[in-house]
BALOBA-1460 file (C-alpha; in Angstrom, 3 decimals):
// residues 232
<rec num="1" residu="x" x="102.111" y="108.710" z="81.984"/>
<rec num="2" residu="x" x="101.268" y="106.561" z="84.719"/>
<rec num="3" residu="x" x="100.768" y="108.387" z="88.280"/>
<rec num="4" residu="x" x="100.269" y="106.922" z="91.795"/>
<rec num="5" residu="x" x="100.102" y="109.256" z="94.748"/>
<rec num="6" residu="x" x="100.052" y="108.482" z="98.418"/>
<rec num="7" residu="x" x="100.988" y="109.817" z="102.108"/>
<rec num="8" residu="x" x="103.867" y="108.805" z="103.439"/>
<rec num="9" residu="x" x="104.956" y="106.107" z="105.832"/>
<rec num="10" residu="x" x="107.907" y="105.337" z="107.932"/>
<rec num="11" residu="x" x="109.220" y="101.773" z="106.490"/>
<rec num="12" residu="x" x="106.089" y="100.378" z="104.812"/>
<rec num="13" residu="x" x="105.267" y="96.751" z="103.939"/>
<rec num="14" residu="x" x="106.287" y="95.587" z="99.953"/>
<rec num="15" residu="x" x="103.213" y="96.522" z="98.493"/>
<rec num="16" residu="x" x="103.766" y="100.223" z="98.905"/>
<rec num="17" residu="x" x="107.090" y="100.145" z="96.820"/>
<rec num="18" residu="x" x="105.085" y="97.921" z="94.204"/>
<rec num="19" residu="x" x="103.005" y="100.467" z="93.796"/>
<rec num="20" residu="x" x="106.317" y="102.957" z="93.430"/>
<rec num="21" residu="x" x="107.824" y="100.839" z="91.215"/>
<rec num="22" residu="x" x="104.581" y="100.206" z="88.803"/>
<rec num="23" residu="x" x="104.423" y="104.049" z="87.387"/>
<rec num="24" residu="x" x="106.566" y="106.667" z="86.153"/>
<rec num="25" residu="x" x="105.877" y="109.489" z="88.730"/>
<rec num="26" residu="x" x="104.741" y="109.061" z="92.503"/>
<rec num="27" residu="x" x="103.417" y="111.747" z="94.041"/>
<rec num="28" residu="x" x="103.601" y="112.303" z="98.022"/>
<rec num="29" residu="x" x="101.329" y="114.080" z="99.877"/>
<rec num="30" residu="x" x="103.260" y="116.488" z="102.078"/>
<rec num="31" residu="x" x="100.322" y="119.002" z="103.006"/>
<rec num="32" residu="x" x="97.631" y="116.550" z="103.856"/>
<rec num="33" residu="x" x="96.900" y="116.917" z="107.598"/>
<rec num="34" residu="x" x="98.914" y="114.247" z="110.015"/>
<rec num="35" residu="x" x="96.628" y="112.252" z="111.710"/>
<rec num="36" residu="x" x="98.026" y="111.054" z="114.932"/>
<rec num="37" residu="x" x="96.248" y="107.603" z="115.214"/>
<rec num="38" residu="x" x="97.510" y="106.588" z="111.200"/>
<rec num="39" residu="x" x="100.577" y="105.004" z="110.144"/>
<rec num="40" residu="x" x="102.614" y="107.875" z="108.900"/>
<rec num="41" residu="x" x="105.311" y="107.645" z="111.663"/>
<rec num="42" residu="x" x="104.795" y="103.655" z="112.911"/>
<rec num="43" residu="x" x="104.680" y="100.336" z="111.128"/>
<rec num="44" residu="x" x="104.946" y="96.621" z="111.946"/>
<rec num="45" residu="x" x="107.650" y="94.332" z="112.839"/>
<rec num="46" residu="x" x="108.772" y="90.694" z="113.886"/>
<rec num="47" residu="x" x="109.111" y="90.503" z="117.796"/>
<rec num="48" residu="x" x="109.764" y="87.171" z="119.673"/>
<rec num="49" residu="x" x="107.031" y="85.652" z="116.735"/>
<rec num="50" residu="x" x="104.576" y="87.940" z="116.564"/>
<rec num="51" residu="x" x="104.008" y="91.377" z="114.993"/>
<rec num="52" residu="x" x="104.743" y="94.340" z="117.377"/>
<rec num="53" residu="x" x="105.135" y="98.466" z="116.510"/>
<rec num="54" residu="x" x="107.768" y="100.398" z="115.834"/>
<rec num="55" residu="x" x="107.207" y="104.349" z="115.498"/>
<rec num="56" residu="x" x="108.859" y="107.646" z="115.473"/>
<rec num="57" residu="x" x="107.900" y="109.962" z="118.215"/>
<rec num="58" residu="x" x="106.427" y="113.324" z="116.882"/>
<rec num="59" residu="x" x="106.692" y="116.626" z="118.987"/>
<rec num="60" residu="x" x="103.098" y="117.598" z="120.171"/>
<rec num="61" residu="x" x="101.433" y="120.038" z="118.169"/>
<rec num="62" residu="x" x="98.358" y="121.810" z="116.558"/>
<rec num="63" residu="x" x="96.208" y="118.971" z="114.994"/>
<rec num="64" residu="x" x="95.282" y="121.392" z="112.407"/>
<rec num="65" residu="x" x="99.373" y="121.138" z="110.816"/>
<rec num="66" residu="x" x="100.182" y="119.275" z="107.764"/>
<rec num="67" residu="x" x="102.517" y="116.417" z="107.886"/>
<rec num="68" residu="x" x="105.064" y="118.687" z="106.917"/>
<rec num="69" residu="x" x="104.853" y="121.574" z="109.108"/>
<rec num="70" residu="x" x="105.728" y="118.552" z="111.948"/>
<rec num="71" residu="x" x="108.751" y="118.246" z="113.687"/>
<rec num="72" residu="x" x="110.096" y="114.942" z="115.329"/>
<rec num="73" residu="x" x="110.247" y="114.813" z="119.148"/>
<rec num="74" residu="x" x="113.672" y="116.693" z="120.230"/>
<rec num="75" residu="x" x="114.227" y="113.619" z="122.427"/>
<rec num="76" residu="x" x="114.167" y="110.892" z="119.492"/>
<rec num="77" residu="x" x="116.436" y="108.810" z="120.587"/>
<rec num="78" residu="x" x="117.963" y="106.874" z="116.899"/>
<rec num="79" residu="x" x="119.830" y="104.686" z="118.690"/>
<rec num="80" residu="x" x="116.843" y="102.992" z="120.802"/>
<rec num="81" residu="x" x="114.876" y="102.389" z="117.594"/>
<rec num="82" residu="x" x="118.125" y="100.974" z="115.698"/>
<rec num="83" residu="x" x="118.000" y="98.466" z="119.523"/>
<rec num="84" residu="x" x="114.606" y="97.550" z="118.585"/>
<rec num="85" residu="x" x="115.640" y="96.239" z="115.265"/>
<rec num="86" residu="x" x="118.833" y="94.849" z="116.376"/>
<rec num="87" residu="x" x="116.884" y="93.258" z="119.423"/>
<rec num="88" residu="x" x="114.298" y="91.950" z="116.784"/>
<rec num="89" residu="x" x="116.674" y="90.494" z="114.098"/>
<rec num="90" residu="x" x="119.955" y="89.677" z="114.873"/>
<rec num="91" residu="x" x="119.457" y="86.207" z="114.557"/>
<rec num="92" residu="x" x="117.966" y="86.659" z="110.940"/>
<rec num="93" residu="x" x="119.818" y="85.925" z="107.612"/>
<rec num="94" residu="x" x="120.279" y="88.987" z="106.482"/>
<rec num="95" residu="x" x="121.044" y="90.925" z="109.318"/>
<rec num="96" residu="x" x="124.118" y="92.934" z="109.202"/>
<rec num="97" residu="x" x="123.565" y="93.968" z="105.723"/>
<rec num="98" residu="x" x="120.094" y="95.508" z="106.227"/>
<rec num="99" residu="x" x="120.830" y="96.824" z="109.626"/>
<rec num="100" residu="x" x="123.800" y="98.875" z="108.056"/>
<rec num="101" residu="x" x="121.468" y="100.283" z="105.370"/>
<rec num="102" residu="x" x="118.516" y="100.678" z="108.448"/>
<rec num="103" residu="x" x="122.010" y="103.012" z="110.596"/>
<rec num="104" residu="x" x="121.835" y="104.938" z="107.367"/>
<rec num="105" residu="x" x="117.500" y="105.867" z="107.442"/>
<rec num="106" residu="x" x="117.351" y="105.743" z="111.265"/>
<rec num="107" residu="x" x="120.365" y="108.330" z="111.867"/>
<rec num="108" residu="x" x="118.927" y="111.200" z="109.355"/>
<rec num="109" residu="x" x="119.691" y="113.914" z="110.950"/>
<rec num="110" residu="x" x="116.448" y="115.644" z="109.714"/>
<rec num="111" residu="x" x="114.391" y="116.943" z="112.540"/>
<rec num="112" residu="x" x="111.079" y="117.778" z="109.580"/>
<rec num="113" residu="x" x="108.898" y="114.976" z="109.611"/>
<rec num="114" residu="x" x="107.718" y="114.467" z="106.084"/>
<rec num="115" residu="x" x="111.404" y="114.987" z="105.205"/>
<rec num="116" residu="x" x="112.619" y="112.621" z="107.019"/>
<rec num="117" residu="x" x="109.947" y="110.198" z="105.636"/>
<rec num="118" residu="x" x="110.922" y="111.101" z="102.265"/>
<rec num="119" residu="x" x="114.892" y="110.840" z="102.579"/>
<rec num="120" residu="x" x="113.569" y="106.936" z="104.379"/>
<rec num="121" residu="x" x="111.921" y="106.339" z="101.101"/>
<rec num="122" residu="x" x="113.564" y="107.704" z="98.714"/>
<rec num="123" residu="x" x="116.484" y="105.701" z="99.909"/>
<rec num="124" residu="x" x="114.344" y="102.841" z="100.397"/>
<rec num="125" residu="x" x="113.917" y="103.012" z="96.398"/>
<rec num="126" residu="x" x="117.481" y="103.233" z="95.590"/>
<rec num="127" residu="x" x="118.172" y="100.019" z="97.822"/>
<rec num="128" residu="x" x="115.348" y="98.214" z="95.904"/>
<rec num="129" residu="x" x="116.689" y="99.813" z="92.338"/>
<rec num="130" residu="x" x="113.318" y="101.867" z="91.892"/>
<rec num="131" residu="x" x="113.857" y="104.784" z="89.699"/>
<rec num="132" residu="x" x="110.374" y="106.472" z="89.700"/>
<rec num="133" residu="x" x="110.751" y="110.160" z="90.118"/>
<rec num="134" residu="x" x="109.085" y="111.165" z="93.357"/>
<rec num="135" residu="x" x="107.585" y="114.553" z="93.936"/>
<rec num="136" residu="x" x="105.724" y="116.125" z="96.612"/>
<rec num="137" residu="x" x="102.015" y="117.081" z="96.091"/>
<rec num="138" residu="x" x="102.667" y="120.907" z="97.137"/>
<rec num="139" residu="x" x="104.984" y="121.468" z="94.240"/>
<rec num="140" residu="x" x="101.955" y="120.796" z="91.761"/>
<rec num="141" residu="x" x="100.173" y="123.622" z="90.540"/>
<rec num="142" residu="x" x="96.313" y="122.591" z="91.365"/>
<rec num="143" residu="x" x="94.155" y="124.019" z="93.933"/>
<rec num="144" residu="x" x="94.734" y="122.300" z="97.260"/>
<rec num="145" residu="x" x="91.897" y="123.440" z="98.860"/>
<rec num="146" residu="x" x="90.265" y="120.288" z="96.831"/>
<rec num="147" residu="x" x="89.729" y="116.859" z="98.861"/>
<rec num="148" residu="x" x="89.675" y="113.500" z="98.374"/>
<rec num="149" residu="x" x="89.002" y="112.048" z="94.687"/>
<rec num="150" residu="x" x="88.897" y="115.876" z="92.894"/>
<rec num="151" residu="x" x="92.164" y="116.527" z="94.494"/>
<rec num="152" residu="x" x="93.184" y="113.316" z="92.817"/>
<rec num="153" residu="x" x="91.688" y="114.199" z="89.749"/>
<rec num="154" residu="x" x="93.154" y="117.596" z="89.828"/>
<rec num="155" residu="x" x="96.858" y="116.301" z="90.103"/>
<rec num="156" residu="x" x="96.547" y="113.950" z="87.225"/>
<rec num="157" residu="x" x="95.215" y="116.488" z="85.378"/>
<rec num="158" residu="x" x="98.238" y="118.504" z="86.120"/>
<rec num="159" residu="x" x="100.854" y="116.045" z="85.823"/>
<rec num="160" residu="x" x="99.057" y="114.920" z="82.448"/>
<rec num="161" residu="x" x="98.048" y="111.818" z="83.529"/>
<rec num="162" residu="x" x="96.714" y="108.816" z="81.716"/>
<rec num="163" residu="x" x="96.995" y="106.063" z="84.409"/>
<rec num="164" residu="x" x="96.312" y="106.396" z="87.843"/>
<rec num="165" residu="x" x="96.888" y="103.339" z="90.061"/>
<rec num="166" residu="x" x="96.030" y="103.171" z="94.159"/>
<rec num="167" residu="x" x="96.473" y="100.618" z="96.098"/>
<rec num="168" residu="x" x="93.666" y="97.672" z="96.408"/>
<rec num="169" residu="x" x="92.798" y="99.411" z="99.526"/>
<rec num="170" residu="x" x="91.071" y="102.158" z="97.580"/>
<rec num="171" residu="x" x="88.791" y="100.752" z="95.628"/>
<rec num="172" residu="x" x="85.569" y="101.756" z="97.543"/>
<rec num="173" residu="x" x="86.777" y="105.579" z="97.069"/>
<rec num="174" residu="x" x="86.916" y="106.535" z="93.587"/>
<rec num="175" residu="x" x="84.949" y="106.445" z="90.734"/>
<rec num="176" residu="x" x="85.965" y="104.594" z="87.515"/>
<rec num="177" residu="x" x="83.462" y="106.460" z="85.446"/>
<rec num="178" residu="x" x="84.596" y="110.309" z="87.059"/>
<rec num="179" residu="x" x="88.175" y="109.314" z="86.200"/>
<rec num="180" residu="x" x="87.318" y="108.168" z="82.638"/>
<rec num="181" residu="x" x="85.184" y="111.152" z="82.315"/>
<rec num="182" residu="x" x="88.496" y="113.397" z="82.451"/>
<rec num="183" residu="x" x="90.474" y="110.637" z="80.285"/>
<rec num="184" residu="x" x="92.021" y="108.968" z="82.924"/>
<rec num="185" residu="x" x="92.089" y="105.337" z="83.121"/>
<rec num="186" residu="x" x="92.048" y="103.744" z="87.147"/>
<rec num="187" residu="x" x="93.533" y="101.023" z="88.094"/>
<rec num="188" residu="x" x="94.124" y="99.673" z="91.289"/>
<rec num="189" residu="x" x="97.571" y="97.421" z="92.396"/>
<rec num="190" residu="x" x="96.994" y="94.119" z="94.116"/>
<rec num="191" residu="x" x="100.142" y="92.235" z="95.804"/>
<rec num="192" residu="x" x="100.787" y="88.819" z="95.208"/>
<rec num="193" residu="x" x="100.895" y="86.988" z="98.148"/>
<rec num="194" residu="x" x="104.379" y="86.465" z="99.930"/>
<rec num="195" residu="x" x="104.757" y="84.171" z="102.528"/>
<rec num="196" residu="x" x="108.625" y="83.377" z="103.268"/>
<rec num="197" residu="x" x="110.088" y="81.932" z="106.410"/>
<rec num="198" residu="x" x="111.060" y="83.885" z="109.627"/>
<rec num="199" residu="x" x="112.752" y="82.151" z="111.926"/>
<rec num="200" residu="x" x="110.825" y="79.092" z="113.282"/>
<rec num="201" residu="x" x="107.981" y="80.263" z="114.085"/>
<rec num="202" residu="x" x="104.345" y="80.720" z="112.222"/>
<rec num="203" residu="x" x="104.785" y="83.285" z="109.393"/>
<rec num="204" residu="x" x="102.880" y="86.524" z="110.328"/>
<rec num="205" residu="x" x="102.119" y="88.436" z="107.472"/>
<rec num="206" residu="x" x="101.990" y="92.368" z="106.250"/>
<rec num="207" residu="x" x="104.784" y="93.544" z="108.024"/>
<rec num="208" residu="x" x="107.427" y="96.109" z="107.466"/>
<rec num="209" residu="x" x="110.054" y="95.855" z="104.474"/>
<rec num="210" residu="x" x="112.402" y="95.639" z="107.375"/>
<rec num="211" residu="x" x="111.041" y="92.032" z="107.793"/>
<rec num="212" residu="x" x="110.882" y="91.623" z="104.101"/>
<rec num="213" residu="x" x="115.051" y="92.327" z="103.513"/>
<rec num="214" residu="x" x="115.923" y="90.746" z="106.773"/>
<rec num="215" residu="x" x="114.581" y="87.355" z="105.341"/>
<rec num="216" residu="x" x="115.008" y="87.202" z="101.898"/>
<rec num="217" residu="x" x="117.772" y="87.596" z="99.126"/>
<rec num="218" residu="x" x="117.920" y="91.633" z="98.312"/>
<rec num="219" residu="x" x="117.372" y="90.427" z="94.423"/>
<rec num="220" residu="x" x="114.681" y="88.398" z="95.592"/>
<rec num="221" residu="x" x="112.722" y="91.242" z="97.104"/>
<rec num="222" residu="x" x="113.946" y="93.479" z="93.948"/>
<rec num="223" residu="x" x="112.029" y="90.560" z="91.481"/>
<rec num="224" residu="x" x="108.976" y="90.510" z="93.645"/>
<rec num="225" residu="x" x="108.866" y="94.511" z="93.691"/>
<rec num="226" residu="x" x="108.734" y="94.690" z="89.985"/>
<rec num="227" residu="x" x="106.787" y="91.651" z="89.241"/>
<rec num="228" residu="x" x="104.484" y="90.050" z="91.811"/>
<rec num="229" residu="x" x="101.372" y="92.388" z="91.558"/>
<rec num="230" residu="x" x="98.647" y="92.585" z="88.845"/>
<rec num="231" residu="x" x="96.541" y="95.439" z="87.931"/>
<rec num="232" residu="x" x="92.528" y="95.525" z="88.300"/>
């Protein structure tokens, strides 16, 4: 079995769903602690030509909580952030179909944060035809006092584990040899590059899906999401 696990993010770029797509279960962290200045609730879009941010506001709380014992603000207003993509991409190729399936992520009417983030990916995944089972890291039976790579470690273990890929970003954090040393082989997913057109304008890279769907055939992005990575 082949095992990624990650934190969650509100409307990632591609290579997050690459690294869905490349094993058989994905695991999200729910009970991790949010970290206020990370991109769990904000990501990157296309504004008048250059990238700008897009985020979901989260009700002020303990910075000791977990992702999932946050709430989102009570005065997230869906329709604003749906304006900021319609403001953004009207004009694109793709627009009316995407925006339709953004009404149907934005207007959730989950108040939980990580469960919001979870219904935006899992549907995410069922738009891109990515049928990985996703579970949440609390519902494995490990010890979660554990951190970093042994918490790692510990849910391959449990999930029985004999691949675990991370994204590229990783690679300075774990150890091949520990990971081999519990029969475990790492790998880590790098992205093709993808450079499409958007709108006139310079292309400005490593934003959003959003930006992704908005320029580029939905079978297109499906292809890329299954294919245009390798494994190190």
């Amino acid at each position: 079995m082949r095992i990624a696990i990650m934190q969650p993010y509100f409307l990632p770029y591609i290579g997050y769903f690459q690294l869905i797509a490349a094993v058989d279960t994905f695991i999200v962290y729910d009970n991790i602690k949010y970290t206020k200045k990370g991109w769990i609730n904000r990501n990157r879009f296309l504004l008048n030509g250059v990238d700008a941010t897009f985020s979901l506001p989260v009700k002020k709380d303990f910075d000791s909580k977990s992702i999932v014992e946050r709430e989102l603000a009570a005065d997230f207003d869906r329709r604003k952030l749906l304006g900021q993509f319609r403001g953004a991409y009207m004009h694109a190729p793709n627009f009316k179909s995407v925006y339709a399936f953004l009404e149907r992520l934005v207007y959730c009417g989950e108040q939980n944060l990580f469960r919001y983030l979870l219904f935006s990916i899992d549907e995410t995944c069922r738009h891109l035809g990515i049928r990985t089972r996703i579970i949440t890291s609390s519902n494995v039976a490990i010890d979660h006092n554990l951190k970093a790579q042994e918490k790692v470690l510990a849910l391959c273990s449990a999930m029985g584990a004999r691949t675990y890929i991370n994204a590229i970003g990783g690679m300075g954090l774990y150890q091949k040899e520990r990971f081999l040393n519990e029969g475990i082989d790492l790998k880590f997913i790098r992205s093709e590059p993808f450079k499409y057109r958007q709108f006139a304008g310079e292309f400005v890279p490593w934003l959003s899906i959003v930006d992704v769907l908005m320029f580029n055939p939905l079978d297109a992005v499906q292809e890329r999401v299954n294919k245009s990575y390798e494994l190190i």
